[in-house]
C-alpha positions as CSV (number, residue, x, y, z in Angstrom):
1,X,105.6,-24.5,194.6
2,X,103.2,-27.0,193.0
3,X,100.2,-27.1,191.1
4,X,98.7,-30.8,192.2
5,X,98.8,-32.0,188.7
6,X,100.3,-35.6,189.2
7,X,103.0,-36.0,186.5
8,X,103.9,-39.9,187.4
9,X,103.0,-42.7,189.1
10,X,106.4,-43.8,191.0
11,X,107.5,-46.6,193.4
12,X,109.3,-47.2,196.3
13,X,112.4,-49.2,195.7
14,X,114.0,-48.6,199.3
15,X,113.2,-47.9,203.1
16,X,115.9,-47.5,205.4
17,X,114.7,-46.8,209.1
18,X,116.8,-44.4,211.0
19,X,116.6,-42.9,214.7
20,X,114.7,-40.1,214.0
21,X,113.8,-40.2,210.3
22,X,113.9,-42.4,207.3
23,X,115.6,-42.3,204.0
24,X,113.7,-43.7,200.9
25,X,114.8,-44.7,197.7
26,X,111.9,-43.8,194.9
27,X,111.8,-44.7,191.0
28,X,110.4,-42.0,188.5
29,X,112.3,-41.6,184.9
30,X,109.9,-38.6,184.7
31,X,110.7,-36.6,187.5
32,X,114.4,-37.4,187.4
33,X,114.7,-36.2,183.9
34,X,117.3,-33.4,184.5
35,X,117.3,-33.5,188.1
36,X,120.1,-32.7,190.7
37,X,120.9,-32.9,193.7
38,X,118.9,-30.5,196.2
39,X,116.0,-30.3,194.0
40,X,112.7,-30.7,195.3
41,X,110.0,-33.1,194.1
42,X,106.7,-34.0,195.7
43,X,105.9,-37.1,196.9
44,X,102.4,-38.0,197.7
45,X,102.0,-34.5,198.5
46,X,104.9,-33.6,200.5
47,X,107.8,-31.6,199.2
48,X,110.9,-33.4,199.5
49,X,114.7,-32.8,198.7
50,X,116.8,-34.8,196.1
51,X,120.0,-36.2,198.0
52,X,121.0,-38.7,195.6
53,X,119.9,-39.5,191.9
54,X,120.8,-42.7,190.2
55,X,119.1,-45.1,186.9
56,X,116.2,-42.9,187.4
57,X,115.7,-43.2,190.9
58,X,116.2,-40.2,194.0
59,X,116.9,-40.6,197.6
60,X,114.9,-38.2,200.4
61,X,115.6,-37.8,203.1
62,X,112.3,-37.3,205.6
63,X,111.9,-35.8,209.1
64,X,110.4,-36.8,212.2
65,X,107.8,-33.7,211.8
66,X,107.0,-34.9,208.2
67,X,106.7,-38.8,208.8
68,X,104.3,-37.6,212.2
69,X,101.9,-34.7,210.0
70,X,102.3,-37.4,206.8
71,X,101.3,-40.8,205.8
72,X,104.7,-41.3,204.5
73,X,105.9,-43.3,207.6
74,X,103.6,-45.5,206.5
75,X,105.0,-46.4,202.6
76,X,106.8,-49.2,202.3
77,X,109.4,-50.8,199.6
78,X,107.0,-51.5,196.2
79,X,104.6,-48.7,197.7
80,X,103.3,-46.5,194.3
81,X,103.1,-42.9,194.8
82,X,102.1,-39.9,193.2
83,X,105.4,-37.7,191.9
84,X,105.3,-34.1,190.8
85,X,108.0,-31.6,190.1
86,X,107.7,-28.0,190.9
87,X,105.7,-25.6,189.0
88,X,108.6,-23.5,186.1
89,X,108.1,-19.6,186.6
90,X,105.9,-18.5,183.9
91,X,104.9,-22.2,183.4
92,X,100.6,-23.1,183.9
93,X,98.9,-23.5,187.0
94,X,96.6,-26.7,186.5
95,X,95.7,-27.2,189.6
96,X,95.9,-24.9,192.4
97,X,98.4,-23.6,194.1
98,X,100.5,-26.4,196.7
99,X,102.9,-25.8,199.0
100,X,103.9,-29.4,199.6
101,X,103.4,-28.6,203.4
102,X,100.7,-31.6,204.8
103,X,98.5,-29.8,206.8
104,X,97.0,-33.7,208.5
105,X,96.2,-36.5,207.2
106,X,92.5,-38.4,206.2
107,X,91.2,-41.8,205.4
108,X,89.5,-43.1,202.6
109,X,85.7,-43.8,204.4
110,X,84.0,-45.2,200.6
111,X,84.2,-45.7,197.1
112,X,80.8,-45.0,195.3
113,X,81.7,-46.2,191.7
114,X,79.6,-45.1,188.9
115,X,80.2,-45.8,185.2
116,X,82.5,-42.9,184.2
117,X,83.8,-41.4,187.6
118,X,84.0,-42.0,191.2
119,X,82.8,-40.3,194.0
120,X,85.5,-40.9,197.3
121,X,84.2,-39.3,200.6
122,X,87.5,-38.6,202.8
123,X,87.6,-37.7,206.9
124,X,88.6,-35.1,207.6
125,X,90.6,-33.6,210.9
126,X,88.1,-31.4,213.1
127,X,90.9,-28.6,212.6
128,X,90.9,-28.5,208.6
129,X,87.1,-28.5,208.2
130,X,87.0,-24.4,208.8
131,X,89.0,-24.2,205.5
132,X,87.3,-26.7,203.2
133,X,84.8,-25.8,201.0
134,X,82.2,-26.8,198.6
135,X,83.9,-26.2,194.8
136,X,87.1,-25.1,196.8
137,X,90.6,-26.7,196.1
138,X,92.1,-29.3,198.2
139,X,95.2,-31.4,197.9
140,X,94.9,-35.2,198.6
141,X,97.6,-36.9,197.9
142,X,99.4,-34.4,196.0
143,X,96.2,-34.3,193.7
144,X,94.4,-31.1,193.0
145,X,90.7,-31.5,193.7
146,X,87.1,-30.1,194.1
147,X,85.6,-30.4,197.2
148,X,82.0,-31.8,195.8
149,X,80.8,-32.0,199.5
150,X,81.7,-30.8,203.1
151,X,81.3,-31.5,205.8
152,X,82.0,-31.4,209.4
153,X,84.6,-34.3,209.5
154,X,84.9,-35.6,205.6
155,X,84.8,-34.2,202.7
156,X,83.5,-35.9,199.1
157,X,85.4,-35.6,195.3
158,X,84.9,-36.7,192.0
159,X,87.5,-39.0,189.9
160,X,87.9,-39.1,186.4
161,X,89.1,-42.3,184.9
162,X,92.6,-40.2,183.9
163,X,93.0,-39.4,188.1
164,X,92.0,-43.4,189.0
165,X,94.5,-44.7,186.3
166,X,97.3,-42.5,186.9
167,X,97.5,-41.4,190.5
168,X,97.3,-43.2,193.5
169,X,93.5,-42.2,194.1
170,X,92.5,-45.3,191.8
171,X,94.2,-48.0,193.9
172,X,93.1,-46.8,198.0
173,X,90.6,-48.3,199.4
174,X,88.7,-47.7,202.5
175,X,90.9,-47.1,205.9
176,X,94.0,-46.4,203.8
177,X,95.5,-42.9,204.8
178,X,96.0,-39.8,202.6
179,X,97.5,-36.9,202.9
180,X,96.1,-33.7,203.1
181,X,96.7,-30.0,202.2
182,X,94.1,-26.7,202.8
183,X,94.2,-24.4,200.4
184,X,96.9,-21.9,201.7
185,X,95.1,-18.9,200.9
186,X,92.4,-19.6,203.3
187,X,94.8,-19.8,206.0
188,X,96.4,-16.5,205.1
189,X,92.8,-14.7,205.5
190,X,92.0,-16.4,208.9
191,X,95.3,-15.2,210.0
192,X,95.1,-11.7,208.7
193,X,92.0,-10.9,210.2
194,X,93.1,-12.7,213.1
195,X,90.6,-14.2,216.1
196,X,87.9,-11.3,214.9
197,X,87.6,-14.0,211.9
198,X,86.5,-16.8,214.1
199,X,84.4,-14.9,216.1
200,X,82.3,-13.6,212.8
201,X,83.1,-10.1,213.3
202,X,85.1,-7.6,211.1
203,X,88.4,-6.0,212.7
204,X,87.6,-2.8,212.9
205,X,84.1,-2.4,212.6
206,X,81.8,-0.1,213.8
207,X,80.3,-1.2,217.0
208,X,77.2,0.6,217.8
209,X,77.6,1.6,221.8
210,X,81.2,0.2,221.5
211,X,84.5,2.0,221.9
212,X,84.8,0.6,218.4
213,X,82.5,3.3,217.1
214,X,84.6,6.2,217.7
215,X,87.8,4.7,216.8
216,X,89.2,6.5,213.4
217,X,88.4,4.2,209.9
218,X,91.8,3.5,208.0
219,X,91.6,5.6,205.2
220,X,89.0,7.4,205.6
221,X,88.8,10.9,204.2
222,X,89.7,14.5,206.5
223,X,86.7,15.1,208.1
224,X,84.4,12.0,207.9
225,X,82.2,10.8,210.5
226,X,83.8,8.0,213.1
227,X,81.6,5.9,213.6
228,X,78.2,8.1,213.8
229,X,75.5,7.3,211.4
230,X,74.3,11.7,210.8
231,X,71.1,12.7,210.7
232,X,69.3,12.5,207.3
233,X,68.9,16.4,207.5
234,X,72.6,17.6,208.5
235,X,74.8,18.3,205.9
236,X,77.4,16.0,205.7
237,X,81.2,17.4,206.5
């Protein structure tokens, strides 16, 4: 588990191309402080495993899945990207809370510069837009951000100089690709509430002239009405 709070600004040192996957070499003395093998560190927002450690450098191993759902596939040897190890229990959260699991992938679309922040408008996947919203938390990058702006296919957010100087945010321009990861807890509601969510209903609600409105509430006390609204004048059982 992450937070989205970039701790170092690595580099790709190596790419090697395989079938069905690629293995990449990556440079950060931060991260690899008292790493080992099997740890997991984040790279441009995806969670990756250490195979190898060596003069402050890892090796990862990535996927077919991940290099498809990622913009990894497209980093290259001198490529900077944004490292971040995992969260220590009891440790703060000073971002949000990230999974490391790329949900799809955006472009930068502008760069509005002012004189003490920047404001970067990103596309965004028809598919994500349900779970983006305005002062919600989003994951670009492996950066934890607010959504300033959203919309149906982008989104907008506000850099500080500390994000443009030390994360990869400050050096993409319009076109390049960024990855991208909903906040998690929004896709836990949609999928508890299941396609009733969607639709704008509540499960279990009462339907008035439904069978809905005489099914039994979850909970409710012995006794209670199911469903039926009673008269102002009866006394309530």
């Amino acid at each position: 588990m992450f937070t989205g709070i970039v701790e170092e600004l690595g580099e790709v040192t190596a790419v090697e191309k395989l079938d069905d996957a690629s293995r990449f070499r990556l440079r950060g003395p931060v991260v690899t402080e008292g790493a080992k093998h099997g740890d997991s560190i984040a790279v441009n927002g995806v969670c990756l495993t250490v195979v190898d450690l060596g003069d402050h450098e890892f090796t990862a191993d990535v996927m077919a899945e991940t290099l498809d759902r990622s913009s990894l596939g497209a980093l290259a040897t001198g490529s900077r990207v944004n490292l971040e190890r995992p969260m220590a229990l009891g440790g703060r959260l000073g971002g949000h809370i990230v999974q490391g699991h790329v949900d799809g992938t955006g472009r930068i679309v502008e760069r509005r510069i002012s004189e003490n922040w920047e404001i970067v408008k990103v596309s965004l996947p028809a598919e994500l837009a349900r779970y983006v919203v305005e002062k919600g938390s989003i994951t670009v990058d492996g950066v934890s951000l607010t959504v300033v702006d959203a919309g149906p296919d982008y989104f907008t957010i506000s850099l500080i100089p500390t994000t443009l100087a030390l994360t990869t945010l400050g050096i993409k321009q319009p076109g390049d690709p960024v990855n991208l990861e909903v906040d998690v807890i929004a896709k836990y509601v949609e999928r508890l509430l299941g396609a009733n969510a969607v639709q704008g209903a509540v499960p279990n609600a009462v339907a008035v002239g439904g069978s809905a409105a005489s099914a039994p509430v979850q909970g409710a006390a012995p006794g209670a009405a199911r469903g039926v609204v009673p008269d102002p004048g009866e006394p309530v059982t």
